[in-house]
N, C-alpha and C positions, 0 to 999 in steps of 0.2 A: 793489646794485640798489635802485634807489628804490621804495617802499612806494605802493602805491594808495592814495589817500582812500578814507575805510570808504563816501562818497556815491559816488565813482566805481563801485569796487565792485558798489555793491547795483547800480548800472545797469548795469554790462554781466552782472551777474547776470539782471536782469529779460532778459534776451533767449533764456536756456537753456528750455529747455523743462519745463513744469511738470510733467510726470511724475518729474522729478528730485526735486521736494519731498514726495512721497508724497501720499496723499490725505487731506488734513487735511478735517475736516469738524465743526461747520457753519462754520467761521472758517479762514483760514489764519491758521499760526502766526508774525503778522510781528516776534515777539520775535527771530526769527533772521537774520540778516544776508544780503540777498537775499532773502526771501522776499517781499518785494513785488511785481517781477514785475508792473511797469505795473498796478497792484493800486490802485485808488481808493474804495472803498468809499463811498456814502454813512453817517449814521448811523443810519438805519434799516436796515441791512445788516451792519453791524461797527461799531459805534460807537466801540471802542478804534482803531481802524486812523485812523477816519474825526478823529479828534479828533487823534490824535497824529501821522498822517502825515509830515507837517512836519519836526517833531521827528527822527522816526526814519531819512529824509531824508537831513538836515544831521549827524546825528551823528556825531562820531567817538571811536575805542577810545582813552579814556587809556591813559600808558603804563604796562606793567605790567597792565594790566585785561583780561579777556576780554568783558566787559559796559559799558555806559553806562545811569543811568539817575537821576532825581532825588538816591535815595539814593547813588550812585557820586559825582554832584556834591556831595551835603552832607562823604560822605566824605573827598573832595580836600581840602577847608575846614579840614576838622581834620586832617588831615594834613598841612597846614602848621602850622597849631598845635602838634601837636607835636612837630614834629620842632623847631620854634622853641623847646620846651621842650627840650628832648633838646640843643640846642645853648647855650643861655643856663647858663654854668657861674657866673655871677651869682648864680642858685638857693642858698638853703644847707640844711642839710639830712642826714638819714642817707635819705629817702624821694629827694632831691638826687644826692646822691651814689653812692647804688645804681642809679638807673636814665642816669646819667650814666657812669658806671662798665661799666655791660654794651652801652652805646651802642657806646662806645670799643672796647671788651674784642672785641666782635663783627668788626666794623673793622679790629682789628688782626691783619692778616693775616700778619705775620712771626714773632710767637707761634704763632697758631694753625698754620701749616706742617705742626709739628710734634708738637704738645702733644695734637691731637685724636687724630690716629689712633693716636698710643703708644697712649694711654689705651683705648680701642679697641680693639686687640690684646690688651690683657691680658685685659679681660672675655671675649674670644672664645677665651681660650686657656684660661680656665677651664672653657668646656665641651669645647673641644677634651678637653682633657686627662680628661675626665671618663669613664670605660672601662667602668665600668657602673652601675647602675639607683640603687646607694648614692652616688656621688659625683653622679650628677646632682641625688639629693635635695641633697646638701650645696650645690648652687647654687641651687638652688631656697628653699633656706633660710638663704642668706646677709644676710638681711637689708633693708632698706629700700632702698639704694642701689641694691646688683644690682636687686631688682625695681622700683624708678626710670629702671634701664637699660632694660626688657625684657626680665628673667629670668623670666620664670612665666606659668604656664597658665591662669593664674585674675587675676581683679581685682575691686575691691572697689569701693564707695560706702560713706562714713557721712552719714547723714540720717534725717529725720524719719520714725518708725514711720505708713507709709501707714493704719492702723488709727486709730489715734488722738490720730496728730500731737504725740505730747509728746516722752518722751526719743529722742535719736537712737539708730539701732539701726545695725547692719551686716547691709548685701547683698553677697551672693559674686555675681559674675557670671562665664559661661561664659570660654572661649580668643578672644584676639583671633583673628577671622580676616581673610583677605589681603584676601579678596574682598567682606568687608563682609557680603554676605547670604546666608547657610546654603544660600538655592535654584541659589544659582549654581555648586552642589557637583553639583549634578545635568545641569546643562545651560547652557553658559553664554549670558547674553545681549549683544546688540550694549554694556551699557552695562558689564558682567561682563568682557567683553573688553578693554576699554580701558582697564579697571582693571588687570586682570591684566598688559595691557602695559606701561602706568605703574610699577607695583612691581617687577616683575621688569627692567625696564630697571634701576632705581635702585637694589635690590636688588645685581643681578649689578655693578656698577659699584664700589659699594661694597667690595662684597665681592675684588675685585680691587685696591684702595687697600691693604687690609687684607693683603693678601699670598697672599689663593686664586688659583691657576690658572684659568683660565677652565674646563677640563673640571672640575674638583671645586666650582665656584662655582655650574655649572649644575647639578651634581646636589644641592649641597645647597634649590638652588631646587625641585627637581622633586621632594626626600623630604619637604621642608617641605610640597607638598602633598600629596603622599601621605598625610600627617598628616592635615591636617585635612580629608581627605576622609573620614577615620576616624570624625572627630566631627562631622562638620560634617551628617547628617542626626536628630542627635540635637539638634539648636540650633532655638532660634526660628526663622524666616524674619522679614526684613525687615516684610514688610504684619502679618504676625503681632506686631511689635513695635511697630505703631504702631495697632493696635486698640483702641477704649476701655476693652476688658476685661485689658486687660495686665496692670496694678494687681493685680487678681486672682490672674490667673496665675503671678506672681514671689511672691507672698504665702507663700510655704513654710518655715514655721517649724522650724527644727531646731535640736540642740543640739550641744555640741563631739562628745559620743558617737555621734550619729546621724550626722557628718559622719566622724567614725572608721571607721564599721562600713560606711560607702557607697563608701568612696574606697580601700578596700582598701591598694595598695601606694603608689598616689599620697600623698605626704606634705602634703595639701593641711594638718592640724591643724600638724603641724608648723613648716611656711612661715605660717600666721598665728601662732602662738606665738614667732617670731624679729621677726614683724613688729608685735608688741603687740596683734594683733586677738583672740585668742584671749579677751580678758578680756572680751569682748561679752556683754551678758546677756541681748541677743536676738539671733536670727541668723536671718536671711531666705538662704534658696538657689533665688535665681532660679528655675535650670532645672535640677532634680535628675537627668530624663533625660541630658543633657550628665555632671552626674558618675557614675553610673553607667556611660556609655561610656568613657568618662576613664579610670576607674580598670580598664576592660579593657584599651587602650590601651597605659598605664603598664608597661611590663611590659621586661625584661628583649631579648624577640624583636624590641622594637621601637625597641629603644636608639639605634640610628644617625638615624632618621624623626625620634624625640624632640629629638638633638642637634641635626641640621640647623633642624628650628621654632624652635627656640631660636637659635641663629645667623643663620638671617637675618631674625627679628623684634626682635634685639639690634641689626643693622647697621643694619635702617629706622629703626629709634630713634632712632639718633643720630646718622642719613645730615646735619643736619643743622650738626653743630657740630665737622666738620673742615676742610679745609684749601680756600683759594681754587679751586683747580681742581674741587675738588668741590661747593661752593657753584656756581658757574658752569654744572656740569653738571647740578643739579639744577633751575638757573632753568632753563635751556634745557627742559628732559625737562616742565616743569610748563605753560612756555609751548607747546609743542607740542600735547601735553597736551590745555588750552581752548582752542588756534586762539590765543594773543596773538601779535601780530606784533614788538611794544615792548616787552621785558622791563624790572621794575621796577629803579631802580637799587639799588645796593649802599647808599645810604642809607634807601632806601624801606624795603628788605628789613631791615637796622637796626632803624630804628622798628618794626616791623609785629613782630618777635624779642620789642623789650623789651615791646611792646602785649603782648603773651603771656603774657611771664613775670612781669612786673613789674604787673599792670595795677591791682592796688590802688595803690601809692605814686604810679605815672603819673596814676591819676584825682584821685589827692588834688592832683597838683599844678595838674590840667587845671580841674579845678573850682574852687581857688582864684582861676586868673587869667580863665578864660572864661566863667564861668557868670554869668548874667543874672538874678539875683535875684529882680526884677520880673518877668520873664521864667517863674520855676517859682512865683511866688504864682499870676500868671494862667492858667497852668497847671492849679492846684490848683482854682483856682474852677472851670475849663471841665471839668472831672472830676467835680466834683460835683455842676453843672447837669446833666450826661450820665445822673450816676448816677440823678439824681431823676427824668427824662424813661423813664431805664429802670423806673423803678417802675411808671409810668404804662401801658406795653407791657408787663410782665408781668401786670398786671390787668386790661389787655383779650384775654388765650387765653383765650377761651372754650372751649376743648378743655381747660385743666386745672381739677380742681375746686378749692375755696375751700384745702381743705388744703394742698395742692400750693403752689399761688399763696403762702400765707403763706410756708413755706418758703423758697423762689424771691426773696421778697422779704427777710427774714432773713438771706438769706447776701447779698444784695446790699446791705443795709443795713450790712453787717459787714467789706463791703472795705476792706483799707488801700490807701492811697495814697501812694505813692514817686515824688516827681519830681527829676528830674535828678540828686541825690546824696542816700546816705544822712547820717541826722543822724551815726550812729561811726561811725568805721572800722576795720576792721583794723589793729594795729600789724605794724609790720613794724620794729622798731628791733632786734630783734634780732639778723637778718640784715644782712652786713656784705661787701658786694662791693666789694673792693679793689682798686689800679689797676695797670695793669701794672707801675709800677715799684715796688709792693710787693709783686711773685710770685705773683699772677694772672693767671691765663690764661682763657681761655676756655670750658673745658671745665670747671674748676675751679668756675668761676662759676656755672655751668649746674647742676652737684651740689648745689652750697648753698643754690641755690633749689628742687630738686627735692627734697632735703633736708627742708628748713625749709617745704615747702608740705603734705609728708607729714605731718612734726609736726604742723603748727596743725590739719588734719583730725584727726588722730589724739585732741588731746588732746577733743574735741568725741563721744565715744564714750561713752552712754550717758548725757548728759547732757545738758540742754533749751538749746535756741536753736542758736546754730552762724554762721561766718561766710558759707554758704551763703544765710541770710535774704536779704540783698540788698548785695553789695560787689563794687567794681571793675569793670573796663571801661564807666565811664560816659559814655567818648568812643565808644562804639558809636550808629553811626546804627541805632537799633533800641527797640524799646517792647516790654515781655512781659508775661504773665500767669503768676502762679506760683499753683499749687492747690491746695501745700498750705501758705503761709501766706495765700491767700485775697486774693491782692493785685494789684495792677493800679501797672505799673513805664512810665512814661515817662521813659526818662533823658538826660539831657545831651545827648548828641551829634546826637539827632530833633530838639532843639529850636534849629529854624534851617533856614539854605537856601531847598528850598521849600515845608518843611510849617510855618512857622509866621514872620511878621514881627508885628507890632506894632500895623502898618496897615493888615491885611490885611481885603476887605468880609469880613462875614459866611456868603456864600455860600461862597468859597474857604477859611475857616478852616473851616467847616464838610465843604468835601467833600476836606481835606487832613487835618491835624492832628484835626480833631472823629472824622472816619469811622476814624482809626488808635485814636483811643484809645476808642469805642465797639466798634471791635473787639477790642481788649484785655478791654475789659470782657465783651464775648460768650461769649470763651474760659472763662467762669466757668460757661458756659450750654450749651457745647456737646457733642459725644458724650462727651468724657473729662472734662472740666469738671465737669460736672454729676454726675459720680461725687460728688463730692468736698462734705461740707456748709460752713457757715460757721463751721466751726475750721479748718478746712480738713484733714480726716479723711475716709477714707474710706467716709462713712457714707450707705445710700441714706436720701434724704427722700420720695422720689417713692412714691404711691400706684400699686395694679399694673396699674391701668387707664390711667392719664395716665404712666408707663412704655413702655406698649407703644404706645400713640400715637407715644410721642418718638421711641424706637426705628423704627417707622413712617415716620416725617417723616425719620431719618435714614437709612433705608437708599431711599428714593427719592431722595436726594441723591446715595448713592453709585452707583447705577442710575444717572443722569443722566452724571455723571462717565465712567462707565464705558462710555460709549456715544459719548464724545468722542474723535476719531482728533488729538489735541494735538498733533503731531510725528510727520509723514510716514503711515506707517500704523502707528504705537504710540502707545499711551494710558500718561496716568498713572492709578494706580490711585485708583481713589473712595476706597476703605476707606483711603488714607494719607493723600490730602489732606483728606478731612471734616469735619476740625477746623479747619483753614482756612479753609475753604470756608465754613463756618456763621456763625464769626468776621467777614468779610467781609461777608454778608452782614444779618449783627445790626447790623454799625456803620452801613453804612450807611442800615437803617432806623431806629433812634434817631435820629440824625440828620434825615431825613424827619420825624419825628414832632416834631424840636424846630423845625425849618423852620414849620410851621403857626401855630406863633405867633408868625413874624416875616411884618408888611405887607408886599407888593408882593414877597414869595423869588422871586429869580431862579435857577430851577429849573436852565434851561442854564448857567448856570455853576456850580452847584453839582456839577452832574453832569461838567462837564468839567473842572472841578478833581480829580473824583474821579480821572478817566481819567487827567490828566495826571502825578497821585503817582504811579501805577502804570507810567508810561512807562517801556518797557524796551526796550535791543536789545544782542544778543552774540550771540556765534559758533554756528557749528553745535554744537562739539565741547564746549561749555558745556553746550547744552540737552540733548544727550545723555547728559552727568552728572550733570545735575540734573535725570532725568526724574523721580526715586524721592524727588524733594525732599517735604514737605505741604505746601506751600505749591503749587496750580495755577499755573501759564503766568499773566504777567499780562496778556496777553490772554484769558485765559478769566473771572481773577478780576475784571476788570472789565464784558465784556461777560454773564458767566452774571449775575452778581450785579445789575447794572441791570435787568435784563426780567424779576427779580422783581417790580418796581414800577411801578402805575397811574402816579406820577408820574412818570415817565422817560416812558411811554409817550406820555401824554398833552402833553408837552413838546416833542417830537419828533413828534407824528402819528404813531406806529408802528402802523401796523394787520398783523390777517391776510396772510400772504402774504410779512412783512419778515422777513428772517432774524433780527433782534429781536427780533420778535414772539414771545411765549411765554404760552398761552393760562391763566389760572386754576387750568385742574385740573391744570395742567401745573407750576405751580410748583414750587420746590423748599425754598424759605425756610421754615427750623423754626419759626422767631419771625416 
């Protein structure tokens, strides 16, 4: 059957009746495909809609894609790139050969037949086999690999002590669960559902590869949550985990004895003692409630519920790396899934494997042949004019006192700067992925890098720096902010498309690339941010007056939020995206404030350059699974974020009365 145009589409969509799209309010969401809906907005009414129209229009779903959008097209860019690397056996190299190597190795579909789900089988048959509460321990303490498969209840980070940012320390964190967020233990929601259908599809699938019957595949699906319906009200919830006071909350110092005396029969000291954690000389435990239930849990009556979590959090593991018929089922199940109509090919899927596993040696090669030199100097300067305009706007809040300000200005004088790649890299010459015809396989491959990635964390335990600083996937169309090395990351892959040319006016480099990385910079200033001083330690600076202000300024932002019907009649939540949101709208008032001292700023294109980065459209079944994203709808992050500002207003004549219009005391902008 032939495929509709995504333009055809959205027009015989506009003809359904608009009750069908919920009551969005004050904007419909035309990030979704049809929600236009003979929908013309002026920009005094929805300015994203009004600007992008067009755009959102004519577009259509690359293949493989459930979204289109500036960043989607930068991404296609480099994903010719590298798959042009990925193909050029020219290359020389051990950083060459490894990711040439698992290109292949992936691809080779007559190995793989076989070699995945042996291997597979036996891991499964280790717990099989496992009859009571002592031999479970013994898989549970089998070492790095098993727990590299998905053997255990628990998982780790090593990194920098949120206290005082020096030697790295270890965090224990809670049970993966299925469902992503604890609340959905209780009641599940429309986006809870679709997950739960997604996994259990893939799940049960697998598990039938493997040699379950479909009656014993479903029940080991149905005891795996019986499990963690056990633990799952002793865990964070999702909004709980993206509060600025998290840091806080996981800060639970204990020692191997204290993790002994809490964990009763669960062998949690044990499994870090096979796994070399145990030599820690700090130990953060997240969520102590979590172990506490755990080790009720653990127990002997509940050996069957324990076996199954473990089986079929071993088979989603490595749903991945068996045989073509299973590959193929799992594009299917994913394109469903987001609504894609074009599943990616089996080379795309390739690249996008080695992007993963490999993605220090791939940058190293990405950045050798495509990085623009010229290109990350001028970069570096437009960061550092940003940074000094932001001194400027922290010294005019008049809301903080002189103390504060200094502060505020200290850790901003203090940011490092990372563009496009780091100066080292990670080596990786150790690791040594060899080609089929010297008896690897697939699978094989897979372990030596999960192997070998365990190690280089591993050896970074209790001691300063880490290759966490800043390495790898520098072909990501993406910019971040890290808090606790205090740094501001525009890397490789943003730089290009449509956020950054050469010749670009000043207006559009300002409301593209400038507004991105003044929002990087924000993130240094916002609810979680601002935890964090210029070591990047978790130390407050803030005075307890101009504290409760900020505090103030942020939770009228989460109120605003929270008052937005984004998607039919569900909201995303204030309290997760806030940090976004603030981000957003700091970049682009710096930017405003650097506009003043250029003659003659052309205002509208500044502003509709903004709008046009942010140009998005994809499926329903997308925006549904990214409702719990922090990042707002970007039609919200654009239009909330402009009617903070006289200049927008004034550009456009937005008066009282425009759904634009947003009066003074009504703002939301912290800075």
């Amino acid at each position: 059957m032939k495929k509709l145009p995504l333009y055809l589409a959205a027009a015989l969509l506009a003809l359904l009746p608009s009750s069908l799209f919920g009551q969005e309010r004050p904007w419909p969401n035309t990030t979704v495909i049809g929600a236009m809906q003979n929908y013309n907005p002026k920009e005094s009414d929805d300015f994203y809609t009004a600007v992008n129209r067009g755009w959102i229009l004519g577009a259509k779903l690359p293949e493989g894609h459930a979204a289109i959008s500036p960043f989607t097209e930068r991404e296609l860019q480099v994903d010719d790139e590298i798959l042009a690397l990925l193909k050029d056996k020219s290359l020389k190299g051990k950083d060459a050969d490894n990711v040439h190597n698992l290109f292949d190795l992936f691809l080779d579909w007559e190995t793989r037949k076989d070699s995945g789900i042996q291997e597979l089988k036996k891991t499964l048959a280790l717990v099989e086999g496992a009859d009571s509460l002592e031999k479970i321990d013994g898989v549970l303490c089998g070492g790095k690999s098993l727990y590299m498969q998905g053997a255990n209840f628990f998982t780790f980070d090593i990194g920098g002590d949120y206290v005082n940012n020096l030697k790295n320390v270890l965090y224990i964190y809670p049970t993966n669960l299925s469902l992503g967020d604890s609340k959905e233990y209780k009641e599940l929601s429309p986006h809870g559902k679709n997950t739960k259908e997604y996994t259990d599809t893939i799940t049960l699938f697998v598990l039938k590869k493997a040699g379950y019957g479909q009656d014993k595949a479903k029940k080991i699906v149905e005891e795996k949550y019986e499990f963690e319906s056990k633990i799952a009200g002793a865990m964070m919830t999702l909004e709980e985990k993206k509060r600025p006071d998290r840091f806080e909350k996981i800060m639970n110092k204990v020692s191997i004895l204290d993790l002994e005396k809490a964990s009763e029969k669960f062998p949690i000291v044990k499994a870090m003692e096979a796994l070399g954690l145990a030599k820690a000389n700090r130990i953060y435990l997240t969520e102590p409630k979590w172990l506490k239930t755990m080790a009720k849990v653990y127990s002997e009556e509940n050996l069957q519920i324990l076996k199954s979590y473990l089986i079929a959090k071993i088979t989603f593991a490595n749903k991945g790396l068996l045989d073509r018929e299973t590959n193929d089922f799992l594009t299917r199940t994913k394109c469903k899934r987001d609504g894609i109509e074009l599943a990616p090919t089996e080379e795309a899927q390739a690249k996008n494997f080695v992007e993963d596993c490999l993605s220090t040696p791939l940058s190293k090669l990405y950045a050798k042949r495509y990085v623009d030199k010229n290109a990350k100097k001028r970069i570096t300067k437009i960061i550092k004019d940003i940074i000094k305009e932001y001194r400027t706007i922290l010294e005019e809040q008049d809301w903080l006192c002189q103390k504060t300000k200094e502060k505020a200005i200290d850790k901003l004088n203090a940011t490092r700067i990372h563009v496009a790649y780091p100066a080292f890299w990670d080596s990786y010459n150790s690791l040594n992925i060899l080609d089929a015809a010297r008896g690897e396989n697939f699978y094989t491959a897979v372990q030596k890098i999960r192997d070998f990635e365990f190690e280089k964390e591993l050896k970074w335990l209790n001691k300063i720096g880490g290759s966490a600083m800043w390495n790898g996937r520098i072909f990501e169309v993406n910019a971040f902010n890290s808090f606790t090395t205090n740094s501001i990351n525009i890397i490789a892959g943003i730089i290009g498309g449509n956020f950054y040319r050469p010749d670009m006016k000043d207006e559009e480099l300002y409301g593209k690339m400038g507004v991105i990385i003044g929002h990087e910079i924000s993130h240094s200033f916002d609810p979680t941010g601002s935890r964090f001083n210029k070591f990047g330690a978790m130390k407050n600076w803030w005075t307890e007056e101009d504290l409760a202000a900020f505090k103030k300024s942020a939770q009228k932002l989460i109120d605003y939020y929270n008052g937005i019907n984004s998607l039919g009649s569900s909201r995303q939540s204030g309290q997760i995206v806030q940090g976004e949101a603030a981000a957003d709208m700091g970049g682009v008032k710096v930017m405003l404030s650097l506009a003043k001292k250029k003659p003659d700023f052309d205002y509208k294109l500044f502003f509709e350059s903004f709008a046009k980065t942010f140009a998005f459209v994809g499926t329903r079944e997308l925006a549904e699974r990214i409702i719990n994203d922090p990042h707002p709808f970007n039609n919200l992050r654009v239009n909330v974020t402009v009617q903070q500002y006289d200049e927008f207003l004034q550009a456009y004549g937005i008066k009282p009365g425009d759904k634009m219009y947003l009066a003074p005391e009504d703002r939301i902008a912290i800075w």
